[in-house]
C-alpha positions as CSV (number, residue, x, y, z in Angstrom):
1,X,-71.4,13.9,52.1
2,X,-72.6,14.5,48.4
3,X,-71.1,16.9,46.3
4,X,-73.3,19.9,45.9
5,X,-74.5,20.0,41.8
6,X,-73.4,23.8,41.6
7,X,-69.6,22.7,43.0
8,X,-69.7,19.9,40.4
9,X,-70.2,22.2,37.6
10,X,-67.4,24.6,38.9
11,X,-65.2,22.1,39.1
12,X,-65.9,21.2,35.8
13,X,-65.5,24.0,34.4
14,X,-62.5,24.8,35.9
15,X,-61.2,22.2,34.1
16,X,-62.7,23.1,30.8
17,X,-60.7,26.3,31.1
18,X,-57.9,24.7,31.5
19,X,-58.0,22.7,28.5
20,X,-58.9,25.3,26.6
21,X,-56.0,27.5,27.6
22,X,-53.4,24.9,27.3
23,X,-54.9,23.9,23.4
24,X,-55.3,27.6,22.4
25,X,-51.8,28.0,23.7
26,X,-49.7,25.1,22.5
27,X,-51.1,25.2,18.9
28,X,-51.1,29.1,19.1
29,X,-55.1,29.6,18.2
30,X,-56.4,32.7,17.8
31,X,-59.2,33.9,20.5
32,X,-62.7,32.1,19.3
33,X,-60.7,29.1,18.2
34,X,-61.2,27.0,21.4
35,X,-63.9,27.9,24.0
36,X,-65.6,26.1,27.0
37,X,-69.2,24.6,26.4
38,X,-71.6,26.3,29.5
39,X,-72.3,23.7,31.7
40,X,-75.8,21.6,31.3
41,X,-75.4,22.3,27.8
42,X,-75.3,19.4,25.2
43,X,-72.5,18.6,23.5
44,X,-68.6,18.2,23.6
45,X,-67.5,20.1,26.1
46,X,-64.4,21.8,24.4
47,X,-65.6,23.5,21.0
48,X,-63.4,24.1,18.3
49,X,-63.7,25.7,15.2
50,X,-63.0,24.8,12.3
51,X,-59.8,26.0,11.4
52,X,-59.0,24.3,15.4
53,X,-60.4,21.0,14.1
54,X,-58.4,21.0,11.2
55,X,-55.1,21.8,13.1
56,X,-56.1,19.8,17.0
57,X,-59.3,17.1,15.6
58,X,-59.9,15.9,19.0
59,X,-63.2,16.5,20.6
60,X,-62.7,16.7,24.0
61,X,-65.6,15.4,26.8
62,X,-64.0,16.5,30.8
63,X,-64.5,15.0,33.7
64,X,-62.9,16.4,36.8
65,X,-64.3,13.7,39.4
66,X,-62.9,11.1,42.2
67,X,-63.0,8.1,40.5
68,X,-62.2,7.3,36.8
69,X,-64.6,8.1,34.2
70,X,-66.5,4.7,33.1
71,X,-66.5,3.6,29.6
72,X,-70.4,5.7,29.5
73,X,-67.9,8.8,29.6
74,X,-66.4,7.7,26.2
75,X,-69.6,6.1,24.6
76,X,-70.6,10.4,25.7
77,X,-67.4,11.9,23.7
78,X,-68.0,9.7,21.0
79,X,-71.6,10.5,20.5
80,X,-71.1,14.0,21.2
81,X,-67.9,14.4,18.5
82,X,-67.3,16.5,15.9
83,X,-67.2,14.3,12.9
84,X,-63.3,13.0,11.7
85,X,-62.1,13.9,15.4
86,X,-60.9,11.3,17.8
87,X,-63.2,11.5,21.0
88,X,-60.9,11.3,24.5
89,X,-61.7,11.4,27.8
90,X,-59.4,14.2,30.0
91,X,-60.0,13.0,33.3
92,X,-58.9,15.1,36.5
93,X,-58.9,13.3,39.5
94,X,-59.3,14.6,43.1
95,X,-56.2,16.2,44.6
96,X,-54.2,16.0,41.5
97,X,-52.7,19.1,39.8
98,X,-54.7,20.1,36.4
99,X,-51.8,19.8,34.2
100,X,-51.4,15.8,35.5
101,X,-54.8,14.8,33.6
102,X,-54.9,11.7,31.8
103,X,-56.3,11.3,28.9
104,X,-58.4,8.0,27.9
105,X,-59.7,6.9,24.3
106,X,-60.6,3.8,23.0
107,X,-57.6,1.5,21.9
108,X,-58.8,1.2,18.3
109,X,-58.3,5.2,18.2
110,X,-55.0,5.2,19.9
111,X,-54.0,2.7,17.0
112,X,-55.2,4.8,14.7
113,X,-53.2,7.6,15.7
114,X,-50.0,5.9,16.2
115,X,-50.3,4.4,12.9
116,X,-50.5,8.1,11.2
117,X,-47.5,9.1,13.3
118,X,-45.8,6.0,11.5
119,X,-46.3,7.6,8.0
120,X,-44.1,10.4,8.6
């Protein structure tokens, strides 16, 4: 039986919250900094501003669903980014615990970012 639309979007943004809570928390952001997108709204779904950006320059599209996002879900981050961010995917799957999200991006971004973690 098909999900009902209004459990979708509370599951989803359960899982906006949760990102936001656990960014705002590890980089220590003040309250504004990081706040969950309403749901149907346009956009990236975790908004930063831009002292966040500066500090966390990922924009972050979730999906909380049963099976793994589809490349359509990054082609989404990316088009929805906040410029010089990397666009990822945080993917909660059904029956796993918030916290064990994964985390997908395109390859030629995860390059990128490993190869500014070489430089220091």
């Amino acid at each position: 039986m098909p999900i009902k639309t209004s459990s979708a979007k509370a599951k989803g943004r359960k899982l906006q919250k949760f990102i936001c809570e656990m960014v705002s928390v590890y980089f220590k952001f003040r309250p504004g900094d990081v706040e969950s997108r309403s749901m149907g709204a346009g956009g990236i779904d975790v908004m930063l501003s831009p002292y966040a950006r500066d500090k966390f320059p990922v924009s972050i599209e979730c999906k909380n669903t049963v099976g793994h996002p589809s490349m359509k879900a990054i082609k989404q981050a990316e088009a929805n980014a906040y410029k010089d961010t990397y666009a990822v995917v945080v993917w909660k799957a059904k029956g796993e615990e918030y916290k064990d999200s994964l985390v997908t991006l395109s390859f030629a971004k995860f390059m990128e970012i490993i190869g500014r973690m070489e430089r220091y």
